[in-house]
C-alpha positions in Angstrom: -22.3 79.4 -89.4 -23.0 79.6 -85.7 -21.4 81.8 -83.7 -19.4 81.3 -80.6 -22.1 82.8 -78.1 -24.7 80.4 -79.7 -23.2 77.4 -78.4 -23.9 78.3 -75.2 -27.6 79.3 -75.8 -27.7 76.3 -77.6 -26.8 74.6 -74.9 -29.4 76.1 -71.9 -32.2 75.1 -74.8 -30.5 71.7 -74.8 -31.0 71.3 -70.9 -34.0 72.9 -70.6 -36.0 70.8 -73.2 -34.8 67.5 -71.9 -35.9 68.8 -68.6 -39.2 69.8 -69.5 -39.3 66.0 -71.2 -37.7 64.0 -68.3 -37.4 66.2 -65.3 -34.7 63.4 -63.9 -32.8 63.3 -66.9 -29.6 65.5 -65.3 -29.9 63.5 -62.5 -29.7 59.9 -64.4 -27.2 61.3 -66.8 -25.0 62.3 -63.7 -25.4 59.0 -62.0 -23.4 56.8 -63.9 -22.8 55.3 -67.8 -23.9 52.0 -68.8 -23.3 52.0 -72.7 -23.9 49.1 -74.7 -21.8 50.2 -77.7 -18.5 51.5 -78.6 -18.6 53.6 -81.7 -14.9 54.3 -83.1 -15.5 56.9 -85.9 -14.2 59.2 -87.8 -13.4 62.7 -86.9 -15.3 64.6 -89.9 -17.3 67.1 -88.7 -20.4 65.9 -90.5 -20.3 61.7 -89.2 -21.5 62.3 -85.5 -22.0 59.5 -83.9 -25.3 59.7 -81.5 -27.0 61.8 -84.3 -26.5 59.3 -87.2 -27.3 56.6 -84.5 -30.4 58.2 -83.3 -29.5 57.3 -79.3 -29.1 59.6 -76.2 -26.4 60.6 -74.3 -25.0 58.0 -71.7 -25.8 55.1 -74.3 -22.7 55.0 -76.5 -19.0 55.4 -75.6 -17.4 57.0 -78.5 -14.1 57.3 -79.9 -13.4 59.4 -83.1 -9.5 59.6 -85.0 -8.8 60.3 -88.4 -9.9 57.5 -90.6 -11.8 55.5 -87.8 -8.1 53.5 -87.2 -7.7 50.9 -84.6 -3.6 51.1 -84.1 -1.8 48.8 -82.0 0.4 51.8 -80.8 -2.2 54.2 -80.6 -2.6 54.2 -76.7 -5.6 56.5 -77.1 -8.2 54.0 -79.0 -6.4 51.2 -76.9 -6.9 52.6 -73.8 -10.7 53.5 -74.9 -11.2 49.8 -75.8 -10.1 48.4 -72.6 -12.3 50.9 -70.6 -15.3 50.2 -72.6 -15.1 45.9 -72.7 -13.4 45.9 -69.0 -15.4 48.6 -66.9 -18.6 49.7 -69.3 -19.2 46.0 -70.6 -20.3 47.5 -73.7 -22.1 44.7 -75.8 -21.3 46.2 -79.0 -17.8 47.4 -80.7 -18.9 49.4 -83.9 -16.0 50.8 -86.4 -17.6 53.4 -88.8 -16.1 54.7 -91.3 -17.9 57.2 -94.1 -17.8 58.0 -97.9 -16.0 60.7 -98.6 -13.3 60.4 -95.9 -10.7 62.5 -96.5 -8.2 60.6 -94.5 -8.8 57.6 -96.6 -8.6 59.6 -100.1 -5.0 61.1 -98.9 -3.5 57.9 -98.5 -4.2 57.2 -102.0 -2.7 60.4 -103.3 1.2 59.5 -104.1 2.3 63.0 -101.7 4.2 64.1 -98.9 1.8 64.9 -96.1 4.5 65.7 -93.4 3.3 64.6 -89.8 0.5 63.0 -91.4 2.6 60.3 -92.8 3.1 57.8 -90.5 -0.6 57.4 -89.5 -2.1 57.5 -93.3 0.3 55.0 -94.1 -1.6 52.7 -92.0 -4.5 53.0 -94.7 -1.7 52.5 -97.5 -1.0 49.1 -96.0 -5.0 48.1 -96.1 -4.6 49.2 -100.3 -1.2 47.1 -100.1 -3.5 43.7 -98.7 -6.0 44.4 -101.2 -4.5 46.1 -103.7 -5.3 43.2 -106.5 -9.1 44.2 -105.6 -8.3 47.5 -105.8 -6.6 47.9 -108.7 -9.0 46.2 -111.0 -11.8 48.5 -110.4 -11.6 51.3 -112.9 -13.4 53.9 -111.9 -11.7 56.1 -109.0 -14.6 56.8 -107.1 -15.9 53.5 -106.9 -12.3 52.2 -105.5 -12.2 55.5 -103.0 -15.2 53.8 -101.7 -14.1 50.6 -101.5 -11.0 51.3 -99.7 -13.2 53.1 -97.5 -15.1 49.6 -96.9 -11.9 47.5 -96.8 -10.1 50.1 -94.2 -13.6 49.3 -91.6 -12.9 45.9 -92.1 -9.4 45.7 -91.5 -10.2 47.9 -88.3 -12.4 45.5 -87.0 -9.6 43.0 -87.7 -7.5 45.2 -85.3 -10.2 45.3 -82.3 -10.5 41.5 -82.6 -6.7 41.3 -82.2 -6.8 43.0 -78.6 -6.4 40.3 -75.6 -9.1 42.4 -73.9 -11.7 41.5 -76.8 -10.7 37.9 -77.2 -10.8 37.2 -73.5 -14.2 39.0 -72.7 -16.1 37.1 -75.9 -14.8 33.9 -75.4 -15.6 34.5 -71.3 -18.9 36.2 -71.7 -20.4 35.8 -75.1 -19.6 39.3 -76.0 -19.1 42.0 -77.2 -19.6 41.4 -80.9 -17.5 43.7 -83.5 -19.8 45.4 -86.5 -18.1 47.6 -89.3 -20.4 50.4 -90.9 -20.0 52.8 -93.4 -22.0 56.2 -93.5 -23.3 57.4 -97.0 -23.4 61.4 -96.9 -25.5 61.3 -99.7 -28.4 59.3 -98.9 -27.5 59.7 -94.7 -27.9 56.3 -94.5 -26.0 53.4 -92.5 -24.6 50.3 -94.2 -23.5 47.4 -92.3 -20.9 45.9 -94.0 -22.2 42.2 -92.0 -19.0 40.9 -91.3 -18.4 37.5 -89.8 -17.0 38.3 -86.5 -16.6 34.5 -84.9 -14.9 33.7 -88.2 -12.6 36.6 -88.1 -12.1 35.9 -84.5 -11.7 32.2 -85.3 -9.5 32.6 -88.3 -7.2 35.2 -86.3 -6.7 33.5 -83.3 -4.2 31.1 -85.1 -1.9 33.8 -84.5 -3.2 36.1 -82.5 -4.8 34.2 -80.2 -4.3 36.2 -76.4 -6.6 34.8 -74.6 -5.0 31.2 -73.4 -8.0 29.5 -75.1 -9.9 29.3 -78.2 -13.0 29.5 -79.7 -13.3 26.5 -82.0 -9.5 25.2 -81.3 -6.7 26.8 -82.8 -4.3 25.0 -85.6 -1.3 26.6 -83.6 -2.8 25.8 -80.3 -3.4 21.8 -81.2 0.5 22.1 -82.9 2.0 23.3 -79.8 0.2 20.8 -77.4 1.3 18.0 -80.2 4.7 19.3 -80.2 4.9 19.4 -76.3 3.4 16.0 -76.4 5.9 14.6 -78.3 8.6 16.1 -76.3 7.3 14.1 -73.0 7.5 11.1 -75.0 10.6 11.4 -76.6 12.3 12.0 -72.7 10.2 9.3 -71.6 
């Protein structure tokens, strides 16, 4: 394990080859941040973001919770969101979750977890929309990891929810939402290839927050019907 006092020798190393390397590369890195992806993780100690990604510091914005979740209430990831489409005009929103996560494999345990409760029970809702899936796959790893796939997607469900996202893509073209999953075994990324304008199609019948729509929305061409027929009947 390393100790306390290595961090910091760690650290001159770190400076010192980058500088040998790039002998701007303080002086960019101080300038300013233009990311083009958002990474919302996982806190596990072994998923780290710009490692597993293989980019430098300044090019992704990252947000790490337990279990990679994107919650409505959660202020924090919210607040990262906004930041990153509104003022970073990331291109990219990527939710990555891992095999193995522990977060994920305690909301399937029938326990008490005290203050852990209310957030895991966030994943027991994502088993409660896909628990028919779930259920019929027999062998418990194999449905660990599919939660673990099903809880990314439902995140990415969540980020397409927020006003912010919907109103920057339909505006600008981006940013796109991707969901990953990490393999510790192999160390290897899997894109789970989601279909982000039908998700964002498909949602914005009732989550629509952007006063316009992709492709049209059923509710949207309701309403204006409705209101249509309102002039008419007062005519």
């Amino acid at each position: 394990m390393i100790t306390y006092e290595q961090i910091f020798e760690n650290n001159r190393q770190w400076v010192a080859n980058n500088e040998a390397t790039a002998p701007d590369f303080l002086k960019r890195l101080a300038a300013d941040q233009r990311p083009d992806y958002l990474y919302i993780g996982c806190s596990d100690s072994r998923v780290t973001a710009e490692e597993l990604m293989g980019v430098a510091p300044g090019e992704a914005f990252v947000h790490r919770n337990i279990a990679n979740m994107v919650i409505n209430i959660d202020l924090n990831v919210m607040s990262v969101i906004e930041y990153a489409v509104l003022h970073l005009g990331v291109k990219h929103i990527v939710v990555c979750g891992h095999y193995g996560c522990g977060g994920v494999k305690a909301a399937m345990q029938p326990k008490d977890l005290g203050i852990m409760n209310p957030w895991l029970r966030n994943i027991r809702d994502v088993y409660r929309l896909h628990h028919t899936e779930l259920d019929a796959i027999e062998d418990t790893d194999a449905r660990y990891d599919r939660l673990v796939e099903l809880n990314v997607q439902e995140q990415c469900v969540n980020v397409i929810k927020t006003a912010v996202l919907q109103q920057a893509y339909l505006k600008k073209g981006y940013p796109i939402v991707h969901g990953w999953v990490f393999d510790l075994k192999s160390g290897l990324l899997k894109d789970l290839n989601l279909d982000f304008e039908h998700i964002l199609h498909d949602i914005q019948d009732i989550y629509n927050l952007s006063e316009e729509t992709l492709y049209g929305s059923k509710s949207t061409e309701a309403l204006e019907i409705g209101q249509e027929g309102k002039v008419e009947g007062s005519r």
